[in-house]
Structures are given as C-alpha cells and as structure tokens.
MDAnalysis code that builds the backbone (N, CA, C; Angstrom):
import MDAnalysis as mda
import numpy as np

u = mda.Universe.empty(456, n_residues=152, atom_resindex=np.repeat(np.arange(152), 3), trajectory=True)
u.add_TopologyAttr("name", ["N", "CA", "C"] * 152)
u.add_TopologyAttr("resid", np.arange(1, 153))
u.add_TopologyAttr("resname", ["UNK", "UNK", "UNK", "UNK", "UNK", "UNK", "UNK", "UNK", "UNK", "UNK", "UNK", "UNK", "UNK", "UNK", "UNK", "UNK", "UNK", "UNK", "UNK", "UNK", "UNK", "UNK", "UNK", "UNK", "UNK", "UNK", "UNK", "UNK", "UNK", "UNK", "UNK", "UNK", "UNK", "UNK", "UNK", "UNK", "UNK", "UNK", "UNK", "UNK", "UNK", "UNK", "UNK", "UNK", "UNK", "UNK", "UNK", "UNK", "UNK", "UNK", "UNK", "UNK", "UNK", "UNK", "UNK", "UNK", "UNK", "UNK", "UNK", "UNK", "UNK", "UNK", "UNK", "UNK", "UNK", "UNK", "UNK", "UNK", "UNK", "UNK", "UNK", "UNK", "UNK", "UNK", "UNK", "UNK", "UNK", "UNK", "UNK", "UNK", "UNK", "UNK", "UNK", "UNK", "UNK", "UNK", "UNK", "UNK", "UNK", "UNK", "UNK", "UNK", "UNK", "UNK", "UNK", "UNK", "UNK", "UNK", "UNK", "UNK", "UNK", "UNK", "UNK", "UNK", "UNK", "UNK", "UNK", "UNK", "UNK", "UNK", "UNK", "UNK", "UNK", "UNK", "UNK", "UNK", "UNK", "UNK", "UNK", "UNK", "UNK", "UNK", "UNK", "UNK", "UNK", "UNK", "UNK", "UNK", "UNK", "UNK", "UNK", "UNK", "UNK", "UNK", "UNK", "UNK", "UNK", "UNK", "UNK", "UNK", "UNK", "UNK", "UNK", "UNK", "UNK", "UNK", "UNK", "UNK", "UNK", "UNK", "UNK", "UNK"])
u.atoms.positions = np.array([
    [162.586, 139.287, 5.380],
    [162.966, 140.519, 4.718],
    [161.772, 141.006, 3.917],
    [161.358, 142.443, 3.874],
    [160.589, 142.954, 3.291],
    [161.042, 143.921, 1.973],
    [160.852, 144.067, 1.063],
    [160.865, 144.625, -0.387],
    [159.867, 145.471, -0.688],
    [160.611, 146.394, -1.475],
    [159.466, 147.030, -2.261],
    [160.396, 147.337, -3.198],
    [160.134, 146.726, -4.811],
    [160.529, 146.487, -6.102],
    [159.778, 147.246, -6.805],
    [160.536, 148.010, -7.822],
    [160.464, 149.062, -8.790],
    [160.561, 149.133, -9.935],
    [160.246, 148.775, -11.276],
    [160.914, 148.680, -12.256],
    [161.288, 150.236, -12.599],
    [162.600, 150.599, -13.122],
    [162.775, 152.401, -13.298],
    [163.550, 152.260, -14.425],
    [163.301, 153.181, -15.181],
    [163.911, 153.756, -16.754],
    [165.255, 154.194, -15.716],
    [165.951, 154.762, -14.868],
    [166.912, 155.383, -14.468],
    [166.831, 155.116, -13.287],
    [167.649, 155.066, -12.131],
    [167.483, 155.648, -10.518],
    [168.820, 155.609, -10.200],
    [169.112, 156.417, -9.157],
    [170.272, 156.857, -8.502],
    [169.775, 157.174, -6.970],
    [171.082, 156.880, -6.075],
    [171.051, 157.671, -4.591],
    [172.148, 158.587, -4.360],
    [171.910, 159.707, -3.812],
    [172.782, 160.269, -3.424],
    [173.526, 160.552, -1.769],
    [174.281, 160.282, -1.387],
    [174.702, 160.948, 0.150],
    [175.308, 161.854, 0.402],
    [174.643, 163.071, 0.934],
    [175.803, 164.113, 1.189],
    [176.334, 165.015, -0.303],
    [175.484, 165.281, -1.214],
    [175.764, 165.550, -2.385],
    [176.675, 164.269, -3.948],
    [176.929, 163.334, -3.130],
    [177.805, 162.520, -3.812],
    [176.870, 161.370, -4.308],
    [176.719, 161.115, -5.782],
    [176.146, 159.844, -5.800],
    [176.890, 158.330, -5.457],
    [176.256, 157.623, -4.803],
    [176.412, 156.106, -4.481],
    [176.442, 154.881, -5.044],
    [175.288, 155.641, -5.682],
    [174.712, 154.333, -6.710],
    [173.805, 155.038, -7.950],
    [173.983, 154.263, -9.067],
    [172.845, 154.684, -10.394],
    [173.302, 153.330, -10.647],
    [171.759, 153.303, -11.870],
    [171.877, 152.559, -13.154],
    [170.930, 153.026, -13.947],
    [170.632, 152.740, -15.308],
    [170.738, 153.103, -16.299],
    [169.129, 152.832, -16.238],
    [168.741, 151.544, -15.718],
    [167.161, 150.913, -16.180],
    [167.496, 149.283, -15.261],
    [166.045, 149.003, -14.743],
    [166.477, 147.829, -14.356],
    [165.303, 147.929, -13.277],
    [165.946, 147.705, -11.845],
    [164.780, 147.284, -10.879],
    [165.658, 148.557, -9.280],
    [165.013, 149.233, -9.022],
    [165.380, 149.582, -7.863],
    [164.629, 148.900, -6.422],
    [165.407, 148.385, -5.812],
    [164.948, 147.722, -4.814],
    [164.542, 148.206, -2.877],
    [163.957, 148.319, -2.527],
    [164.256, 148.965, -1.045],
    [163.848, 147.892, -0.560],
    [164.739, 147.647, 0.691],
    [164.935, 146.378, 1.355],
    [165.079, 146.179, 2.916],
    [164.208, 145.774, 3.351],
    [164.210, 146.413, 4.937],
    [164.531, 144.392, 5.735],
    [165.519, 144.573, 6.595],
    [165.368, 143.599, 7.477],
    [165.109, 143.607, 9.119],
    [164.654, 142.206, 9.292],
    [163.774, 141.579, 10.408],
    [164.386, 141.246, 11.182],
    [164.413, 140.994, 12.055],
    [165.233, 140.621, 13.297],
    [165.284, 138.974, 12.938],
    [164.523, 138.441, 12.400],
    [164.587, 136.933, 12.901],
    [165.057, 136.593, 11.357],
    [165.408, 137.343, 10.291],
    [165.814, 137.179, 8.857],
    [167.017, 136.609, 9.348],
    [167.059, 135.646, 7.867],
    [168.387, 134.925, 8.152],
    [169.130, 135.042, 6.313],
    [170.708, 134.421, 6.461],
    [171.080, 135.019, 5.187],
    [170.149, 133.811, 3.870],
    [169.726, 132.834, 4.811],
    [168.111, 131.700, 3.311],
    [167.457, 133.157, 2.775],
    [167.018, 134.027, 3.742],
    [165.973, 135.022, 3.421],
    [166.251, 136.198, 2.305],
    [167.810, 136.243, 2.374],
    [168.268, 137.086, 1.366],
    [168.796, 136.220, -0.362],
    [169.282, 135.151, 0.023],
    [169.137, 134.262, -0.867],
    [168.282, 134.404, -1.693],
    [166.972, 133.735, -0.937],
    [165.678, 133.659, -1.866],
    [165.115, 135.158, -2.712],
    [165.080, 136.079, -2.220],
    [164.994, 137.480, -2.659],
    [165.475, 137.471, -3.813],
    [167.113, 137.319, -3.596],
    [168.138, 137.669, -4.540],
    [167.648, 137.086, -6.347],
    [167.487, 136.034, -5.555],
    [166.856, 135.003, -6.918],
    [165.558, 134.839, -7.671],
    [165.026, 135.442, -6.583],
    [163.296, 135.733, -6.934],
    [163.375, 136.570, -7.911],
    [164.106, 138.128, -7.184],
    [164.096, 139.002, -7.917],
    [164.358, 139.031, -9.235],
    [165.671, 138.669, -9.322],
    [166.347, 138.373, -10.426],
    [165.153, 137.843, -12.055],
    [164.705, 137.074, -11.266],
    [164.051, 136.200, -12.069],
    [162.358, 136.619, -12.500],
    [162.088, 137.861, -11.651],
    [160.641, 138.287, -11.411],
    [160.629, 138.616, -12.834],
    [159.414, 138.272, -13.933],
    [158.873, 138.667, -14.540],
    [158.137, 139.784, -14.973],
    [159.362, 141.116, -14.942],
    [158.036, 142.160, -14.701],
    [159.005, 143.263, -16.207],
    [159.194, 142.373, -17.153],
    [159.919, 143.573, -17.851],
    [159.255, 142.975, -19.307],
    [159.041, 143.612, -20.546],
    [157.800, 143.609, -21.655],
    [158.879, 143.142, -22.309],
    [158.116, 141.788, -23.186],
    [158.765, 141.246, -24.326],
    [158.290, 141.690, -25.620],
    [158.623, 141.168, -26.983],
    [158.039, 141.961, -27.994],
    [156.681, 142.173, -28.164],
    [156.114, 141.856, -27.603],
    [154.769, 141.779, -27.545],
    [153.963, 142.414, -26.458],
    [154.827, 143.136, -25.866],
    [154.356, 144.037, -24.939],
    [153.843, 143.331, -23.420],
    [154.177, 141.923, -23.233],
    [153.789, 141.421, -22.179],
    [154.717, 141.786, -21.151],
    [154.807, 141.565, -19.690],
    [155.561, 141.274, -18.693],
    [155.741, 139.884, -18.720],
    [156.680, 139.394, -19.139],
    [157.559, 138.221, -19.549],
    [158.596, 137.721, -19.478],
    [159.557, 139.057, -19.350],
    [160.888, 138.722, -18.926],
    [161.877, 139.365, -17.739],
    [162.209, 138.559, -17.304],
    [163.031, 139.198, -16.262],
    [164.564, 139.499, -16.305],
    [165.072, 140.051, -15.013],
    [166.155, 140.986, -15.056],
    [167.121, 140.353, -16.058],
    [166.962, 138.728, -15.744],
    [168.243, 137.811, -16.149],
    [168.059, 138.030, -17.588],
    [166.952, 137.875, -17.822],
    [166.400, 137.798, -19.297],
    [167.178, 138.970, -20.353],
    [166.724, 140.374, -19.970],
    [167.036, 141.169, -20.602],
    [168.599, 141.811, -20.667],
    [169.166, 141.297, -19.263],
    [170.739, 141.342, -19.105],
    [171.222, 140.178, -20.452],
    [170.623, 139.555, -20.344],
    [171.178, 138.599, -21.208],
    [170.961, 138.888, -22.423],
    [170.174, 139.738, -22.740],
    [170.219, 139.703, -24.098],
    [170.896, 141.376, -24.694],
    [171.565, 141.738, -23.733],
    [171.974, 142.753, -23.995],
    [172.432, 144.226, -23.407],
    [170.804, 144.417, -22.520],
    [170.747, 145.698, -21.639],
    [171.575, 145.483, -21.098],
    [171.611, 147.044, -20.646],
    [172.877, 147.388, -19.216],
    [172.409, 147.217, -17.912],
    [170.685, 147.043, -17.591],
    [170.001, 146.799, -16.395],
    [170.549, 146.920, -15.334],
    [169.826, 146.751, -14.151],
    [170.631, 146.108, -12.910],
    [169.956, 146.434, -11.948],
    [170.729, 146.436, -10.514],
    [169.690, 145.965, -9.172],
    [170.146, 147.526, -8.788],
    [169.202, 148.223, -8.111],
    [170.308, 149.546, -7.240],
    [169.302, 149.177, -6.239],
    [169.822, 148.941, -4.752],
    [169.849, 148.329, -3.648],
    [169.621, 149.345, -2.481],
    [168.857, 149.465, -2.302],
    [168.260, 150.714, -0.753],
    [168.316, 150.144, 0.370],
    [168.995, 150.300, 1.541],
    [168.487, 150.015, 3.248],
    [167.851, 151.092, 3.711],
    [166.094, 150.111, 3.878],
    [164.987, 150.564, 4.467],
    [164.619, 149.946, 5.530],
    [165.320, 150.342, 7.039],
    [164.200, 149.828, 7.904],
    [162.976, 150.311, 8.032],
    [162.122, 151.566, 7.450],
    [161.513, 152.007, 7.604],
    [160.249, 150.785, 7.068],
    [160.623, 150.243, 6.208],
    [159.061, 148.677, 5.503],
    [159.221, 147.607, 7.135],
    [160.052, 147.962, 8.192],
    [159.499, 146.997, 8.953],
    [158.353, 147.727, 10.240],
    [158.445, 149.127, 9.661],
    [157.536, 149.277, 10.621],
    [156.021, 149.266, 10.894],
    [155.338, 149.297, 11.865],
    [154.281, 148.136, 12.085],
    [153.640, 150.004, 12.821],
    [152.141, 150.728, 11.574],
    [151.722, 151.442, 12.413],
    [150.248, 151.413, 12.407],
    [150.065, 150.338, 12.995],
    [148.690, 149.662, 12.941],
    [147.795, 150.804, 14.076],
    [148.651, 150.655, 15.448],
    [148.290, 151.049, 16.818],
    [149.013, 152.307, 16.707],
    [148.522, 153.757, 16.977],
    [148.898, 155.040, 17.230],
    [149.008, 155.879, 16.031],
    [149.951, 156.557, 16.288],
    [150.180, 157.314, 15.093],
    [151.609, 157.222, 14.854],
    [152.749, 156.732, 15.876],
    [154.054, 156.636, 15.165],
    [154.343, 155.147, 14.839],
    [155.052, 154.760, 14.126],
    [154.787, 153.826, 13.466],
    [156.168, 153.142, 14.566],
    [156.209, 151.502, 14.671],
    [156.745, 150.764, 15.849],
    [157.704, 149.970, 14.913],
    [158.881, 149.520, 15.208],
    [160.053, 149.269, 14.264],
    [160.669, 148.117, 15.266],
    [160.022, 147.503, 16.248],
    [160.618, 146.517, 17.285],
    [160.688, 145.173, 16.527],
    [160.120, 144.959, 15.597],
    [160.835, 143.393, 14.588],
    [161.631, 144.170, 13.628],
    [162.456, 145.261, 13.391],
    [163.576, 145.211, 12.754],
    [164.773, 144.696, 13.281],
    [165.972, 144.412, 12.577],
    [166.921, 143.504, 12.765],
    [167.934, 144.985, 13.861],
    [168.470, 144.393, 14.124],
    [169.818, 145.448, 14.681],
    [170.608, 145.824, 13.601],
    [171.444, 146.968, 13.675],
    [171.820, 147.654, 12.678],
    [172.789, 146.607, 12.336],
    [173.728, 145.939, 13.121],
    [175.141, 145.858, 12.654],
    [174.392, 144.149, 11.711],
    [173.043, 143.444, 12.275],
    [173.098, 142.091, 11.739],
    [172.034, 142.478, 10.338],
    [171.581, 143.830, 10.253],
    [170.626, 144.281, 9.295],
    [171.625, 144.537, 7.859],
    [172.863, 144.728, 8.321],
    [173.615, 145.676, 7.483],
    [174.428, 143.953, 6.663],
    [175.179, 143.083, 7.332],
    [175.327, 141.768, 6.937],
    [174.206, 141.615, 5.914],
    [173.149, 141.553, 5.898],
    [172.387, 140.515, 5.024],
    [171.806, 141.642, 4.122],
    [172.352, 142.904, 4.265],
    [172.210, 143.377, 3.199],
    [173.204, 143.657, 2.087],
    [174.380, 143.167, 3.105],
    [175.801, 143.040, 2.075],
    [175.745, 141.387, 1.400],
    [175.171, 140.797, 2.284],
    [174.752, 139.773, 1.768],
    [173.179, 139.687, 0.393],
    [173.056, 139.797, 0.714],
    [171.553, 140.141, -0.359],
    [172.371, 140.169, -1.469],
    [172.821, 141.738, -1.722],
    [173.567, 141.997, -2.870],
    [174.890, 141.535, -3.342],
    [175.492, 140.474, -2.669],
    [176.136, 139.749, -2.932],
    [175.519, 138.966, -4.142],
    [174.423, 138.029, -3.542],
    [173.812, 137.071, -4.099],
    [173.276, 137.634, -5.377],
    [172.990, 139.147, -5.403],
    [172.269, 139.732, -6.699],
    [173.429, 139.433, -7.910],
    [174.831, 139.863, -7.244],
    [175.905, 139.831, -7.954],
    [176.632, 139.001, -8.665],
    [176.131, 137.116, -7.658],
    [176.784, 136.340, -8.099],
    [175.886, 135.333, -9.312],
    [174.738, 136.139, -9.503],
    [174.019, 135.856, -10.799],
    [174.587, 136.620, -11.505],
    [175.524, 137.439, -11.821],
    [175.958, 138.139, -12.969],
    [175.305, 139.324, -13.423],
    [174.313, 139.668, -12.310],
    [174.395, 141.198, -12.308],
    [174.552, 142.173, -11.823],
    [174.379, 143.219, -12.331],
    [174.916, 144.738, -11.844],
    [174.309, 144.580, -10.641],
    [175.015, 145.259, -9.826],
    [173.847, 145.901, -8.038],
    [174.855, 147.185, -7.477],
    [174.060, 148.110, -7.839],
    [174.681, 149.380, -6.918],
    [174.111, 149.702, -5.578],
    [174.580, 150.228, -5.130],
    [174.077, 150.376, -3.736],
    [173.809, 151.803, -2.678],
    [172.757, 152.034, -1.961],
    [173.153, 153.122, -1.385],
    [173.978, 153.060, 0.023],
    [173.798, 153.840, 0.964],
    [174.903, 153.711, 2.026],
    [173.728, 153.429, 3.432],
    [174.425, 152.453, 3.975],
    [173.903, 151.495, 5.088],
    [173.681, 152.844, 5.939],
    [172.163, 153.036, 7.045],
    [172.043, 154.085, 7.928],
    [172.105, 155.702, 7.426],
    [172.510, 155.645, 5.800],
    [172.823, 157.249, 6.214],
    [171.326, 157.756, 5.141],
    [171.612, 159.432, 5.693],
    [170.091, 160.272, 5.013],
    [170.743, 159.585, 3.294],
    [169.481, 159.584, 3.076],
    [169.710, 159.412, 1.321],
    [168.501, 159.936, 0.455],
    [169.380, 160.297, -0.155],
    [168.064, 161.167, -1.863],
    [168.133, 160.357, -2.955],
    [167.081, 159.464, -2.685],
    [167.151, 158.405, -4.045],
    [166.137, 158.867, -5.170],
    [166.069, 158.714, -6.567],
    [165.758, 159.979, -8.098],
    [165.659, 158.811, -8.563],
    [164.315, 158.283, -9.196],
    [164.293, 157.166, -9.575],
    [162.892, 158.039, -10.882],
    [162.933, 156.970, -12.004],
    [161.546, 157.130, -13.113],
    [161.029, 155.954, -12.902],
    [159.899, 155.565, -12.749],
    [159.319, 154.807, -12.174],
    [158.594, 154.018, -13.190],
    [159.408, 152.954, -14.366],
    [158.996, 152.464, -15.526],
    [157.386, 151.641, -15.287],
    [156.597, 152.259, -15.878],
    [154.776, 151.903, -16.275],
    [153.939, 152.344, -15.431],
    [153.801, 152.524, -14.253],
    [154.543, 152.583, -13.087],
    [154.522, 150.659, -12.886],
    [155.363, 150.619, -12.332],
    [155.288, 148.691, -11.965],
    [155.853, 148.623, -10.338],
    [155.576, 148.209, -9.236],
    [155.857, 148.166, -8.139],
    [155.455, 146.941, -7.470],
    [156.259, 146.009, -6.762],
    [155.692, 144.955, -6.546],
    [156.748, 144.993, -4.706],
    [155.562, 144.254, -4.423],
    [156.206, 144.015, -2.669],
    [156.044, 142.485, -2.493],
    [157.348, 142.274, -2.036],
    [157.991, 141.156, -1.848],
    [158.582, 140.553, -0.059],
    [157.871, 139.257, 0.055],
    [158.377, 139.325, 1.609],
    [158.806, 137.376, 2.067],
    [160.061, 137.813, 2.135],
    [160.271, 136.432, 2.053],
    [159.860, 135.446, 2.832],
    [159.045, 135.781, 3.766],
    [158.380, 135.013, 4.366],
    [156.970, 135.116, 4.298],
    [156.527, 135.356, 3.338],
    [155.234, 134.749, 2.641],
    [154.382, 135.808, 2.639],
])
C-alpha cells in the first residue's frame, strides 16, 4: 500500500455536493492499493500512522503523534482517501500505467480494512467514498507531507 500523509488544520471530501468526511485537524491520508497488498499491509499503516511523529510539542518540535495529541485532548483524526491514482507507474510514456493496482472490489476491503484498524486504536477516521469523483479541501498544517509505503 502506498500513502501520502498530510498533517491539515481542517480537511473535508465532498461527493456530489454532499460532504463525506471532515475533521477538524489531524492527518489526511490518501491511500492507494496494490494488487499483491494484503490486510498485514494495512495493519502496519494503520499503526505507523497513528503513531508517526509529525505533530509539535511545547517546544515546537515534531514529537508527537496522532495518539499523543488525541490523548491529551484534541479532536484530531484520520480522514481517509481511495487513491489508485499513487499506484501509478509513469516512468515510460506519457500516460501513467496502473497494472500493480489491486482490483476494485479487493482494493476497496483493505481499505475498509485500513480504517478499521485506524479506528480500533481509538481514533476518529472519516472517510471519502470508494471509486467516486471527489473534492477533497484540506489546509495543509506547516506544510508537512510524508509518503509512506508499506513495503519499504
């Protein structure tokens, strides 16, 4: 599984005029799966993430993570994107090649799975909608962006 992690003062998705998902501050995530991803791969994510060090303690460091600051109070949380678009590979041509993404119906599992696992650490995870157009509105806290791939 491939990531691309956000820290955001705000983000939301919308479908079709309707929002899906917001939160307040926290980590917006876009999350693309692999054909050969398995639900270990969303596991490890789930927990990585959780735990990534990318949010300022009093001292202005990157020090604490999601768990950290949920815990001590914030409203934080995960808001959860399906991106097959991070598996595509456009090394050769000009359109970019998407043949190691997962199939929709086993892509869409381990992304209900993923955010399961975000959930059963005890935090928030909103979500946008599996396959459809989406308008995701995010502030993009410091800017901080980190890419994450569970297989190394």
């Amino acid at each position: 599984m491939k990531t691309v992690i956000q820290r955001v003062r705000n983000a939301s998705v919308t479908v079709d005029g309707v929002v899906t998902g917001a939160i307040p501050c926290g980590l917006l995530v876009y999350l693309g799966v692999a054909a050969d991803d398995t639900e270990k791969d969303a596991q490890w994510l789930a927990e990585k993430i959780a735990n990534l060090r990318v949010f300022q303690d009093a001292e202005g460091k990157m020090n604490l993570s999601l768990l950290d600051i949920v815990g001590s109070g914030s409203d934080a949380g995960v808001l959860a994107v399906s991106q097959f678009t991070l598996l595509g590979d456009a090394r050769k041509g000009r359109r970019p090649s998407y043949g190691t993404a997962a199939v929709p119906e086993k892509a869409n599992a381990l992304y209900e799975h993923f955010m399961d696992k975000v959930r059963a650490q005890g935090l928030v995870c909103q979500a946008g909608v599996f396959q459809a157009h989406m308008d995701v509105c995010y502030i993009n806290d410091g800017p901080v962006t980190i890419l994450l791939d569970s297989r190394g």
